[in-house]
NUROSE-852143 format. One record per residue: residue number from 1; residue in one letter; chain; y, z, x of N, C-alpha, C in turn. Coordinates in nm, 3 decimals. Each point is the difference from the previous one (the first is absolute). Example, Ala and Ser with C-alpha at 12.3 -4.5 7.8 and 13.67 -1.06 7.14 Angstrom:
<rs>
[r 1, A, A, [-0.569, 0.780, 1.319], [0.119, 0.000, -0.089], [0.120, 0.000, 0.090]]
[r 2, S, A, [0.105, -0.072, -0.035], [0.119, 0.006, 0.082], [0.109, 0.073, -0.077]]
</rs>
This chain:
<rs>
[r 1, X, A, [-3.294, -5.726, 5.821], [-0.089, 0.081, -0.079], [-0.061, -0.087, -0.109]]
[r 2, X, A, [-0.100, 0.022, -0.039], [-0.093, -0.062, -0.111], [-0.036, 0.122, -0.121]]
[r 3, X, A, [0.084, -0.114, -0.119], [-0.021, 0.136, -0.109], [-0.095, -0.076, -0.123]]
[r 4, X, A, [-0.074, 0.082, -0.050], [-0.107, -0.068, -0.095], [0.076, 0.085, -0.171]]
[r 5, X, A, [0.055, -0.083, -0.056], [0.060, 0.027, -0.143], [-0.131, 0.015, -0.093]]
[r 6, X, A, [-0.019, 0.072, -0.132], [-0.091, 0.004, -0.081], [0.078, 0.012, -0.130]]
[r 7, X, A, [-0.025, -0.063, -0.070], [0.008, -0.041, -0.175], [-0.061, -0.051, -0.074]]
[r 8, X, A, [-0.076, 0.096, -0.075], [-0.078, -0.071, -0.097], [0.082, -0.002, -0.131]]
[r 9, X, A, [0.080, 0.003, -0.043], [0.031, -0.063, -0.143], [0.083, -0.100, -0.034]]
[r 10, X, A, [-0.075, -0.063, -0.150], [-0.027, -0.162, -0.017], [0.116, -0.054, -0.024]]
[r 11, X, A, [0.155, 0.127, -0.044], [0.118, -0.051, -0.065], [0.141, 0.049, 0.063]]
[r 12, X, A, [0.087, -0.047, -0.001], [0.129, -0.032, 0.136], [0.013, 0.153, -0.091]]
[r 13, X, A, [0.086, 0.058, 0.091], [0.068, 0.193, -0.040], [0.054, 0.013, 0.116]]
[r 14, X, A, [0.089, 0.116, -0.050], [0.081, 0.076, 0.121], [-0.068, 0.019, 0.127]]
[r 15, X, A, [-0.133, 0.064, -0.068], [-0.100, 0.013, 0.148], [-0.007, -0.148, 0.091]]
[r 16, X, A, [-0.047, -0.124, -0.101], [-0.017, -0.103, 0.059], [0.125, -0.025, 0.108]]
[r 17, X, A, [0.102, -0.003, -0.045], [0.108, -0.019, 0.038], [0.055, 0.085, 0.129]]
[r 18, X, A, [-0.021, 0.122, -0.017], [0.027, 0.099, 0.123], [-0.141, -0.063, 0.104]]
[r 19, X, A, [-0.102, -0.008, -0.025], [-0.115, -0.048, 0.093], [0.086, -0.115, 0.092]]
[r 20, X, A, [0.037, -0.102, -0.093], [0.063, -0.157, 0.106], [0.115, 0.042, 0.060]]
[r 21, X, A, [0.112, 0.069, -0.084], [0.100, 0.129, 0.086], [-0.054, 0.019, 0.151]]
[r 22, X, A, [-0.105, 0.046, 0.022], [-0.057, 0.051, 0.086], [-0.019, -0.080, 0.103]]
[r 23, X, A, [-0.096, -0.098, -0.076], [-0.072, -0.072, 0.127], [0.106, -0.064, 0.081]]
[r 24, X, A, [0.104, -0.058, -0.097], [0.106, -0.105, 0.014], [0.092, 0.060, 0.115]]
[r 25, X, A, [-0.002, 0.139, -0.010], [0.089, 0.104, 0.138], [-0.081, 0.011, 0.116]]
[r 26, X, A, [-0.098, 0.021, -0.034], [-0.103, -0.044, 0.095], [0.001, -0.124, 0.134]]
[r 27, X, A, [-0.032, -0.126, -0.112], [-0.008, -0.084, 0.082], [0.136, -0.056, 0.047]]
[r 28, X, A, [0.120, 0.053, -0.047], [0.158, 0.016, 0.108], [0.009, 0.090, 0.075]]
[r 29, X, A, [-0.085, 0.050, 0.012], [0.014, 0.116, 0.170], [-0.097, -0.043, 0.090]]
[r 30, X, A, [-0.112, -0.138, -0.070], [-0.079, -0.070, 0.146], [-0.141, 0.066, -0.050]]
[r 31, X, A, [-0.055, 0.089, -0.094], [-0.111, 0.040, 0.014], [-0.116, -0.155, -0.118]]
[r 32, X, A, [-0.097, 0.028, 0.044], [-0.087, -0.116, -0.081], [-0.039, 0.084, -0.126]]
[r 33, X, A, [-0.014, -0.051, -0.099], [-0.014, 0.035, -0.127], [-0.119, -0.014, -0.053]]
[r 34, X, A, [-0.101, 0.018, -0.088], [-0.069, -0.059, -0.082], [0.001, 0.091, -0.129]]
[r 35, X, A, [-0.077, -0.097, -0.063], [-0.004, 0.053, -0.178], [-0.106, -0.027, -0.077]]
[r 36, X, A, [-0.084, 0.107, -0.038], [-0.133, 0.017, -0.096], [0.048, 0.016, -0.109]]
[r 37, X, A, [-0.013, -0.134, -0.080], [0.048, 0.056, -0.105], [-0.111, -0.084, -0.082]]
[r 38, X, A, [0.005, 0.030, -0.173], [-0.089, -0.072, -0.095], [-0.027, -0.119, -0.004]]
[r 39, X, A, [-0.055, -0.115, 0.028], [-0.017, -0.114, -0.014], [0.073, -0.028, -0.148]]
[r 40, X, A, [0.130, -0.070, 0.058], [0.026, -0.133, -0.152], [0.068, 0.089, -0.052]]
[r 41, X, A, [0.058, 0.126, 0.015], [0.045, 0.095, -0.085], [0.193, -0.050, 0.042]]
[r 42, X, A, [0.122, 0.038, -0.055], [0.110, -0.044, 0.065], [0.047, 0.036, 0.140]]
[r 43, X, A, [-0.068, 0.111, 0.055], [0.073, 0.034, 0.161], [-0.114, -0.125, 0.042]]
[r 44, X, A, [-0.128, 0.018, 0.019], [-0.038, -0.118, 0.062], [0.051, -0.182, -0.045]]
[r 45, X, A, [0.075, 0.050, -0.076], [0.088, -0.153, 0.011], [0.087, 0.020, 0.048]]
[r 46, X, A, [0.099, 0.100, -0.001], [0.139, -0.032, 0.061], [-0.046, 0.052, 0.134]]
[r 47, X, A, [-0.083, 0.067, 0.056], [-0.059, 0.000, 0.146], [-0.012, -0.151, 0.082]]
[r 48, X, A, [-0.108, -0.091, -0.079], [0.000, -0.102, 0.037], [0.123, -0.082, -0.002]]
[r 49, X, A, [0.049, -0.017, -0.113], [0.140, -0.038, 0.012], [0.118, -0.027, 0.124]]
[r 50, X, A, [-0.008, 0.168, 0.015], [0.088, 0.078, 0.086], [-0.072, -0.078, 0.127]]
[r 51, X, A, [-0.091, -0.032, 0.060], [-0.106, -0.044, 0.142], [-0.030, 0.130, 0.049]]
[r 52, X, A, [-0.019, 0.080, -0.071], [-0.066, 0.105, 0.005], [-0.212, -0.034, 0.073]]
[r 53, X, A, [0.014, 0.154, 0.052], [-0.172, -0.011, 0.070], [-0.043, 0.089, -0.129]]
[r 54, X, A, [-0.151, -0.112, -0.092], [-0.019, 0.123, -0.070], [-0.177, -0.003, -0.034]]
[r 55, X, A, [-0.010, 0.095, -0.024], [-0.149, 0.054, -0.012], [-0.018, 0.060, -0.138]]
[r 56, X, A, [-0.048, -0.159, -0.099], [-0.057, 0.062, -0.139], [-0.081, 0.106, 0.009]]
[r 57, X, A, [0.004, 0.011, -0.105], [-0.110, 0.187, -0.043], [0.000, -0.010, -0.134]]
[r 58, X, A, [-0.121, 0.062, -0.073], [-0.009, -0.005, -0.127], [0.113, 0.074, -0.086]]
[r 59, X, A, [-0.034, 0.008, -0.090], [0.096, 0.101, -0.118], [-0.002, 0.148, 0.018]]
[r 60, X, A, [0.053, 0.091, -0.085], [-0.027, 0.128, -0.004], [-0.126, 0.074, -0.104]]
[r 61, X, A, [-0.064, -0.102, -0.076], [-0.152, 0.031, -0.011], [-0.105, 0.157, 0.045]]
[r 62, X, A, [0.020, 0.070, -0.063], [-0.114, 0.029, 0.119], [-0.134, -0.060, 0.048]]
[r 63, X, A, [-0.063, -0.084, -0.059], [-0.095, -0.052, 0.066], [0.048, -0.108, 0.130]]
[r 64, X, A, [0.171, -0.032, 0.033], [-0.013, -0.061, 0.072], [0.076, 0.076, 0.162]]
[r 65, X, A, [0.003, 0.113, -0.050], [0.028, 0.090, 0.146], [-0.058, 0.020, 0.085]]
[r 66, X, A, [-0.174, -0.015, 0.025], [-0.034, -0.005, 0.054], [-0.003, -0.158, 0.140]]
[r 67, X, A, [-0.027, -0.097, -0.128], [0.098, -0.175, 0.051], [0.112, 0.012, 0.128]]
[r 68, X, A, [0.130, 0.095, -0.076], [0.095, 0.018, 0.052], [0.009, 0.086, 0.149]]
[r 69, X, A, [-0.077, 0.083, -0.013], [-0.014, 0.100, 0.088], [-0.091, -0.073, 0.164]]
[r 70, X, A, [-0.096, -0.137, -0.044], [-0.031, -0.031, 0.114], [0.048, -0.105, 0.026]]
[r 71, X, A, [0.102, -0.076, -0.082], [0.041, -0.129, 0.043], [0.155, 0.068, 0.048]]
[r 72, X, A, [0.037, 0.090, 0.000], [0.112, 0.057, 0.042], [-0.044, 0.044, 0.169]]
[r 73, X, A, [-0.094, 0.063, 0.001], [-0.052, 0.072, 0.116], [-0.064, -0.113, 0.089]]
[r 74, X, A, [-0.046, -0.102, -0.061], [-0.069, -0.148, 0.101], [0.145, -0.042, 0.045]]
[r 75, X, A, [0.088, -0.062, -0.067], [0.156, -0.013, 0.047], [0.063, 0.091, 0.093]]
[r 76, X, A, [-0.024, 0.141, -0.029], [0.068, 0.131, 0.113], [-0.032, -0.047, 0.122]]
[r 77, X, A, [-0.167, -0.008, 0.016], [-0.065, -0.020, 0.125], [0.016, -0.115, 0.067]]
[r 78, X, A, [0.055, -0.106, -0.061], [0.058, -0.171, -0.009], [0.149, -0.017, 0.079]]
[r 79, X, A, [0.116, 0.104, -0.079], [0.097, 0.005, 0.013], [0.019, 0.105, 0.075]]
[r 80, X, A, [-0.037, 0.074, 0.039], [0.012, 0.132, 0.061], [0.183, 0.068, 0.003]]
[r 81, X, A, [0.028, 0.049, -0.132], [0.096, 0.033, -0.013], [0.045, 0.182, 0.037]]
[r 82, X, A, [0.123, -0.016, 0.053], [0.035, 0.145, 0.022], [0.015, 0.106, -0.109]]
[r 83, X, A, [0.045, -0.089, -0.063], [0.024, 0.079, -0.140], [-0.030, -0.048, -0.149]]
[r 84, X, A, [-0.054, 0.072, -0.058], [-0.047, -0.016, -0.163], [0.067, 0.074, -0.083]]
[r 85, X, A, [0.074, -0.069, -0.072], [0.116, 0.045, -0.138], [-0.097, -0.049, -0.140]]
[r 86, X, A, [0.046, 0.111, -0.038], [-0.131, 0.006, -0.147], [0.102, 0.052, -0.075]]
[r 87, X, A, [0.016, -0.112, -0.121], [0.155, -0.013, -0.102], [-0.087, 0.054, -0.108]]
[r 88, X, A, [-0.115, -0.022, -0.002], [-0.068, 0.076, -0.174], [-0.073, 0.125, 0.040]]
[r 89, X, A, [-0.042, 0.060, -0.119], [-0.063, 0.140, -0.039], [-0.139, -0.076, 0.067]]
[r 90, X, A, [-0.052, -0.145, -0.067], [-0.140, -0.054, 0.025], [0.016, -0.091, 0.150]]
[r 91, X, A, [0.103, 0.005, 0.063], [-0.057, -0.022, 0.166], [0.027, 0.159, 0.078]]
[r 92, X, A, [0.026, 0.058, -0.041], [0.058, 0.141, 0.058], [-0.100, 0.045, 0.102]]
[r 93, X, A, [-0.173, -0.028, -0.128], [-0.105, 0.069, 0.079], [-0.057, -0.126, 0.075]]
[r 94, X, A, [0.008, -0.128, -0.030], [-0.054, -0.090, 0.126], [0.073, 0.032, 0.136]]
[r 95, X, A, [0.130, -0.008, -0.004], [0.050, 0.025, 0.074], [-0.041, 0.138, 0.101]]
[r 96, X, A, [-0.032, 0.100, -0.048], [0.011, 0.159, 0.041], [-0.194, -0.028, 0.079]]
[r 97, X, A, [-0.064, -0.093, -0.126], [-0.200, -0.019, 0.065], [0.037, -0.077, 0.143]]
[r 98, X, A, [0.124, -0.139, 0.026], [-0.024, -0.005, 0.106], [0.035, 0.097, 0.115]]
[r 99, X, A, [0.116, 0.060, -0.006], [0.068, 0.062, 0.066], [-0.103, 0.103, 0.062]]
[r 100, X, A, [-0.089, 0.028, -0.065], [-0.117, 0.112, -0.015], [-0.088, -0.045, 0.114]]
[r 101, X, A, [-0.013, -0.174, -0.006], [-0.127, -0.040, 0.074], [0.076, -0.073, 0.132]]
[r 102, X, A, [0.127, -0.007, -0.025], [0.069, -0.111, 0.125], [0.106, 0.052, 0.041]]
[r 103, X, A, [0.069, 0.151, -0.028], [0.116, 0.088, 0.031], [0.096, -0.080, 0.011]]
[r 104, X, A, [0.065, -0.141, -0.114], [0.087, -0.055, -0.019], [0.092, 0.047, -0.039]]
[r 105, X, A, [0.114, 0.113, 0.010], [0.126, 0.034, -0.068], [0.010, -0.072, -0.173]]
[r 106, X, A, [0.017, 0.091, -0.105], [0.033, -0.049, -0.136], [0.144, 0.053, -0.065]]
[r 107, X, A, [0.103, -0.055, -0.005], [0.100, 0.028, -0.129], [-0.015, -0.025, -0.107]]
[r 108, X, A, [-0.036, 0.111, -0.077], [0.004, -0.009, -0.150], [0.091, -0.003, -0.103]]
[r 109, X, A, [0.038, -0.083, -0.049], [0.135, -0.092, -0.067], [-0.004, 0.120, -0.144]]
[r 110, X, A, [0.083, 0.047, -0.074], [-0.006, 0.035, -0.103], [0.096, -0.069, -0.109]]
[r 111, X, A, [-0.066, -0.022, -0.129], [0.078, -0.093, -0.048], [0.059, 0.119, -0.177]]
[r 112, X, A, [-0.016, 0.080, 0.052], [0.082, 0.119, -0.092], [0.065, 0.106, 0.021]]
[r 113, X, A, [0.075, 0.067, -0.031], [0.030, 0.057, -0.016], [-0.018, 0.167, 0.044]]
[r 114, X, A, [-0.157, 0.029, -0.085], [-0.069, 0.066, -0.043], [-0.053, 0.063, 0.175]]
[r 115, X, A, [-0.026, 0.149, 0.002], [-0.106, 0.051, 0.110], [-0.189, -0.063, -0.023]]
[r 116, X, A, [0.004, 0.043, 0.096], [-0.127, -0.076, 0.037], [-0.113, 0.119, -0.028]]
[r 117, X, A, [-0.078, -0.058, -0.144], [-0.112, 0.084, -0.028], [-0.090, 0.081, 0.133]]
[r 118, X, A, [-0.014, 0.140, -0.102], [-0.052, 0.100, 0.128], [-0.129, -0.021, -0.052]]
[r 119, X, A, [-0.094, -0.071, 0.063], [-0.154, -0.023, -0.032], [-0.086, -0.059, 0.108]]
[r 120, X, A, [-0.120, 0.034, 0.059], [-0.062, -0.005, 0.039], [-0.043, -0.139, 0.132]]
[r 121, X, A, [0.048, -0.088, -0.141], [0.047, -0.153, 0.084], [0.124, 0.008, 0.084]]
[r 122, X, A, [0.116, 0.059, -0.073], [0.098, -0.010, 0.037], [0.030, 0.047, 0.184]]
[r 123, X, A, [-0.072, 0.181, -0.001], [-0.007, 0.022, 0.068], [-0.070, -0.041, 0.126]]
[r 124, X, A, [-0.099, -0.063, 0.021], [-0.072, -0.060, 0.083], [0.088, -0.117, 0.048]]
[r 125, X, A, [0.048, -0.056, -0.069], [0.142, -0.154, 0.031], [0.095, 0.035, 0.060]]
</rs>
């Protein structure tokens, strides 16, 4: 299986940490991995580090989601992955636009606690 990881934020956290959790179980059961994550930010170092497959992407910006959203989706169509795991609130909906246009399966990672706002966005995701 081919799984496409998403993380955009710039600083190591629990989330960060449960994300490589992940991939790292992953790629011991044989499946291929990759990882979109921020250019230069710490997961894209310890990605590379690790010999990790990874696919910079801008910040969490909003002017650079749109960036993110087609250099994620040029890679989908590149990598042609089975599955897309979306670890933030801000890949949640890249993730959900491709799924929309390429019926790629998405797990959406939650990194709280908290229920998941009843709103308009939410519901459509």
């Amino acid at each position: 299986m081919r799984i496409l990881h998403l993380i955009d934020i710039p600083w190591w956290s629990a989330l960060a940490s449960y994300a490589f959790d992940c991939m790292n179980s992953h790629e011991n059961l044989g499946h291929e991995v990759w990882l979109a994550c921020q250019k230069d930010s710490l997961s894209h170092k310890k990605a590379l580090n690790d010999g990790m497959r990874v696919i910079p992407i801008a910040g969490r910006k909003s002017w650079d989601a749109v960036y993110n959203l087609m250099t994620i989706a040029y890679h989908t169509l590149k990598v042609k992955p089975d599955v897309l795991v979306a670890h933030t609130g801000s890949t949640h909906w890249i993730a959900w636009t491709i799924y929309r246009r390429l019926n790629i399966p998405v797990i959406r990672t939650r990194a709280t606690a908290q229920t998941v706002r009843n709103n308009s966005i939410n519901r459509v995701i």
